[in-house]
Residue frames as a rotation matrix with the C-alpha (Angstrom) as fourth column:
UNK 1
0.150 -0.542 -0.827 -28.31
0.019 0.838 -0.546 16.94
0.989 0.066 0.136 -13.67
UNK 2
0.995 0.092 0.049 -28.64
-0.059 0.115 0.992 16.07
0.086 -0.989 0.120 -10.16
UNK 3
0.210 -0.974 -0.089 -24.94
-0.379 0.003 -0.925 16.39
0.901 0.228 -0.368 -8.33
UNK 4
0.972 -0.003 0.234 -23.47
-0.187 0.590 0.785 13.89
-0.141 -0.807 0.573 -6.19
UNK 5
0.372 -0.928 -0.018 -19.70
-0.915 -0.363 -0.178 14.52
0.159 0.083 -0.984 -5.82
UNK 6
0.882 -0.401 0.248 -16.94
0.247 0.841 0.481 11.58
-0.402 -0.363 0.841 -5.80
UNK 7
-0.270 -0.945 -0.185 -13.03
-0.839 0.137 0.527 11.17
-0.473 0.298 -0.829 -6.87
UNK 8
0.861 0.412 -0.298 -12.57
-0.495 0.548 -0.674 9.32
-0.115 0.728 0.676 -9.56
UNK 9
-0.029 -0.783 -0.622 -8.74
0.063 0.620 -0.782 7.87
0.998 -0.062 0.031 -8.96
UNK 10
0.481 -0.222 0.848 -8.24
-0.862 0.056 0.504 6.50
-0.159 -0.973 -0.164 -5.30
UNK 11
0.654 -0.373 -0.658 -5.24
-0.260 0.706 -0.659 4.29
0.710 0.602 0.365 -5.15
UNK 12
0.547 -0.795 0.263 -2.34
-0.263 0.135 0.955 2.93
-0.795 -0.592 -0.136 -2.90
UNK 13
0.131 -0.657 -0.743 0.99
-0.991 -0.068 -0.115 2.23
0.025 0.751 -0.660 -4.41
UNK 14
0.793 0.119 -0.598 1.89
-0.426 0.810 -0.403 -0.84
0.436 0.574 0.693 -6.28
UNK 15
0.534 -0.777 0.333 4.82
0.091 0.444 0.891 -3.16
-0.841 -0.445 0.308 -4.79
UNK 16
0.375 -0.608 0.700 6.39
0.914 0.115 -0.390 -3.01
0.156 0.786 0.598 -8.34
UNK 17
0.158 -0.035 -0.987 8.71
0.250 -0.965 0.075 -0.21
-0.955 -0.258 -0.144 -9.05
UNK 18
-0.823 -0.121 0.555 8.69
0.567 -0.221 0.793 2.17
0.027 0.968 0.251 -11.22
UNK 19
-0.933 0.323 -0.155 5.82
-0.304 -0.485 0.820 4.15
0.190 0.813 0.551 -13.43
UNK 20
-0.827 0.421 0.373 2.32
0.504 0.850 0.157 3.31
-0.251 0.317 -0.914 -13.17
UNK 21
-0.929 0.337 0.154 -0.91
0.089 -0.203 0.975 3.95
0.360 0.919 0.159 -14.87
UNK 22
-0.548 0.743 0.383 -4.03
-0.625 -0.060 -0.778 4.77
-0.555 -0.666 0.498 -13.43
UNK 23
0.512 0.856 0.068 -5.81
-0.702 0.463 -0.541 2.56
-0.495 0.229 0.838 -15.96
UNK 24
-0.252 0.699 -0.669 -6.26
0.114 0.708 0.697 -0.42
0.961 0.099 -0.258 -16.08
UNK 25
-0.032 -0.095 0.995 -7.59
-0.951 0.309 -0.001 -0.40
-0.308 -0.946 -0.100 -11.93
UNK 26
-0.192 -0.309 -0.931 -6.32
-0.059 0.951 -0.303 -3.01
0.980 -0.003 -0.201 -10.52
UNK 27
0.133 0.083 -0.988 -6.58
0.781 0.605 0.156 -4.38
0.611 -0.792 0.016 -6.74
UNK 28
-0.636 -0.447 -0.630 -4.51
0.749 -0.555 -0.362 -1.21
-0.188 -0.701 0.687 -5.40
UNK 29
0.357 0.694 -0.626 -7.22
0.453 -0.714 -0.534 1.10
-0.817 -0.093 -0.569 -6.94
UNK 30
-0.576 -0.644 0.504 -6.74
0.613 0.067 0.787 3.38
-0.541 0.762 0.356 -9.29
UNK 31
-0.631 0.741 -0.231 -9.26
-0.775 -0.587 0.232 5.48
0.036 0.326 0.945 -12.20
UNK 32
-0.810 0.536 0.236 -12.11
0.487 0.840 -0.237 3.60
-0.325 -0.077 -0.942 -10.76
UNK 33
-0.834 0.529 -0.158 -14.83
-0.551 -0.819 0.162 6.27
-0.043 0.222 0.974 -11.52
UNK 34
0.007 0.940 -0.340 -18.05
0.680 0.245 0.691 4.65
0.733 -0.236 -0.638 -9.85
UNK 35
-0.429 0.440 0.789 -20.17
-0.338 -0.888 0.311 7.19
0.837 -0.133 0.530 -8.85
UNK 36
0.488 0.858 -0.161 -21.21
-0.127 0.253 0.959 5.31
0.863 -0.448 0.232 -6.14
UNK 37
-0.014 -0.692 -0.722 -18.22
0.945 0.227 -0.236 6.20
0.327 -0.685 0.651 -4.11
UNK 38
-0.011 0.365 0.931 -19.69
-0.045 -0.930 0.364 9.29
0.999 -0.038 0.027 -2.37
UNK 39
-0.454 -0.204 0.867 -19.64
-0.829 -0.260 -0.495 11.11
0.326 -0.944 -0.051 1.01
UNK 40
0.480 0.698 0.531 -20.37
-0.824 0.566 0.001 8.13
-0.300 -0.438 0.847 3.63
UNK 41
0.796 0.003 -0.606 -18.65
-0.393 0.763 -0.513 5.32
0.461 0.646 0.609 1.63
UNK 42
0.437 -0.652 0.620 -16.21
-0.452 0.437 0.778 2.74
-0.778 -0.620 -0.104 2.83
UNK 43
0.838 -0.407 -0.364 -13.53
-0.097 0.545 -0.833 1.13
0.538 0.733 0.417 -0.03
UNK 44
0.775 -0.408 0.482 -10.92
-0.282 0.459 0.842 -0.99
-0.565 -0.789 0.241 0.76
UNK 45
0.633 -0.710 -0.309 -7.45
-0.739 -0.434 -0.516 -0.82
0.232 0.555 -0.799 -0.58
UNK 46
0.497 -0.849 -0.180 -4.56
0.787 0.353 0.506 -3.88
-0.366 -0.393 0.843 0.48
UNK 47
0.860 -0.483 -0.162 -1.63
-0.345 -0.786 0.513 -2.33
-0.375 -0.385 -0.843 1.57
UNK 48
0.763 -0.646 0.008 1.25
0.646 0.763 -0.037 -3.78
0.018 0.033 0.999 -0.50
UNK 49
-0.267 -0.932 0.244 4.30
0.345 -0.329 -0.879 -0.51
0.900 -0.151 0.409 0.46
UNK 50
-0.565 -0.154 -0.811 5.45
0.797 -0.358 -0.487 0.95
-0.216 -0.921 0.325 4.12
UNK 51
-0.326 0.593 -0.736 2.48
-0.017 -0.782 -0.623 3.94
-0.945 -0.191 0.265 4.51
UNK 52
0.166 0.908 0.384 0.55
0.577 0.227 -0.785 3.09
-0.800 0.352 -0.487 1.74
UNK 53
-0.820 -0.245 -0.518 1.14
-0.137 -0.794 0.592 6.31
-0.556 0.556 0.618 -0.24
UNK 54
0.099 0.961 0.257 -2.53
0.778 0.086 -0.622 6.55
-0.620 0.262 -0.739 -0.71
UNK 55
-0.962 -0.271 0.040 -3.62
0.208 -0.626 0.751 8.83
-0.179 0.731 0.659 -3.78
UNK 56
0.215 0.969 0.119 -7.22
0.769 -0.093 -0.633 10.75
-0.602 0.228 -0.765 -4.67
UNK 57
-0.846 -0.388 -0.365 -7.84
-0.006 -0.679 0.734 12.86
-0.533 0.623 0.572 -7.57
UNK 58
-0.973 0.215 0.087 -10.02
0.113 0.110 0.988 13.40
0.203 0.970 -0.131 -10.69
UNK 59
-0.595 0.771 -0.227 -13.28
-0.478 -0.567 -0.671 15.15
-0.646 -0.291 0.706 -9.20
UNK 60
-0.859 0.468 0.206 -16.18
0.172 -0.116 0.978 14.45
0.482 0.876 0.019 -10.94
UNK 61
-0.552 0.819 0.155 -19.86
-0.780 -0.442 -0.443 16.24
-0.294 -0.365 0.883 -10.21
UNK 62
0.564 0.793 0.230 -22.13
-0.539 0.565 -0.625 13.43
-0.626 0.229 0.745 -12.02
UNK 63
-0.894 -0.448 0.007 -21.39
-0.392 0.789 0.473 10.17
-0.217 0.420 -0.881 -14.11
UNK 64
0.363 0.901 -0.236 -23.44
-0.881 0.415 0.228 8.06
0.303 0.125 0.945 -15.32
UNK 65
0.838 -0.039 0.544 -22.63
-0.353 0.723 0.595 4.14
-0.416 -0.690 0.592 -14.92
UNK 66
0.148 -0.929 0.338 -19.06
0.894 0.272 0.355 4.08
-0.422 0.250 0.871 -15.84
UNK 67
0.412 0.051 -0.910 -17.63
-0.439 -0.864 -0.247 6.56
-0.799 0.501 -0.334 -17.95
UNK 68
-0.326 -0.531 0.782 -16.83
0.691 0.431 0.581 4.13
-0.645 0.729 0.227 -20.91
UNK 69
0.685 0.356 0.636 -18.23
0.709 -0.524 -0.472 6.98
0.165 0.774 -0.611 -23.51
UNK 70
-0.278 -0.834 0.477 -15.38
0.819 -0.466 -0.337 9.40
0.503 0.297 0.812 -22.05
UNK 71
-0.309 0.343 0.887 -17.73
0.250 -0.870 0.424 11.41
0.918 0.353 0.183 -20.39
UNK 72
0.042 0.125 -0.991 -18.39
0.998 -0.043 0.037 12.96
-0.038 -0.991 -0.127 -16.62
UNK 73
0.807 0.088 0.583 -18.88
-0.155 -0.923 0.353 16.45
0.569 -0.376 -0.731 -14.99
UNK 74
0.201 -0.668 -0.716 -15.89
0.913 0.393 -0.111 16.74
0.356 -0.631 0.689 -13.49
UNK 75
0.763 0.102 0.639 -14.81
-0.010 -0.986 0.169 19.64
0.647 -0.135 -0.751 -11.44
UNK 76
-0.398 -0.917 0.030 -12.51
0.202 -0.119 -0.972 20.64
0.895 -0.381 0.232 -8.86
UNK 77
0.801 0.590 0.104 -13.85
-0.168 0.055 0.984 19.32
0.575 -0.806 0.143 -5.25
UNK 78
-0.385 -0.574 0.722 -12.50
-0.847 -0.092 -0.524 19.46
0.367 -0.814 -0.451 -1.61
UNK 79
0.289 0.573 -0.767 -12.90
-0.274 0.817 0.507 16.21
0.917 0.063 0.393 0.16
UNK 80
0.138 -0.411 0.901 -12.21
-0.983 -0.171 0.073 14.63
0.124 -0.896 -0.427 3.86
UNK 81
0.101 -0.298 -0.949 -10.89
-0.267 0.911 -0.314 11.28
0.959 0.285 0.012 3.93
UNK 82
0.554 -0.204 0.808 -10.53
-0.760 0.273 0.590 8.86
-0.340 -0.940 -0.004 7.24
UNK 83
0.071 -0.516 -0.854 -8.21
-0.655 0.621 -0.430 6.50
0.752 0.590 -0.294 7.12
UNK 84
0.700 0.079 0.709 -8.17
-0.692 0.321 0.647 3.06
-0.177 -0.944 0.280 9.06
UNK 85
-0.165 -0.794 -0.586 -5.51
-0.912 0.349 -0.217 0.25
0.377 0.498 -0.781 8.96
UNK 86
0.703 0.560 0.439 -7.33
-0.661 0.742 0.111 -3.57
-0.263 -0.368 0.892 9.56
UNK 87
-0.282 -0.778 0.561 -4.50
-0.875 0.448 0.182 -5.64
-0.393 -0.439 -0.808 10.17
UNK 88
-0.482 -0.523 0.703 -3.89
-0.281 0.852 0.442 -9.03
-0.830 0.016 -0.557 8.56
């Protein structure tokens, strides 16, 4: 199984308080788990609280296209994140 690391939850917080779920994703992100968010990628996030209170989690080593069967290599991975803020 060829490995090509990603995070499977990247999120900002919601404007609602309170609780939320990582699933359904929604706009703010969330358990997106597309493997096609690997080293090199750009994803955009709207900001809707003061600093964002960005979130990343849920390793996975391989995927196929989605994980609607429940299923992924997941693992515990180190990652480096940039962050930019594009105004308006």
């Amino acid at each position: 199984v060829p490995v090509e690391e990603f995070m499977g939850i990247m999120a900002v917080a919601l404007a609602e308080p309170g609780v939320h779920d990582t699933m359904p994703p929604r706009d703010v992100g969330g358990n997106l788990d597309i493997r096609h968010l690997v080293k090199g990628t750009t994803a955009y996030f709207p900001v809707a609280v003061e600093g964002a209170l960005f979130s990343v989690g849920d390793g996975h080593l391989a995927q196929g296209d989605g994980e609607i069967c429940g299923l992924a290599i997941e693992a515990p991975v180190t990652v480096t994140l940039r962050f930019s803020v594009i105004k308006g």
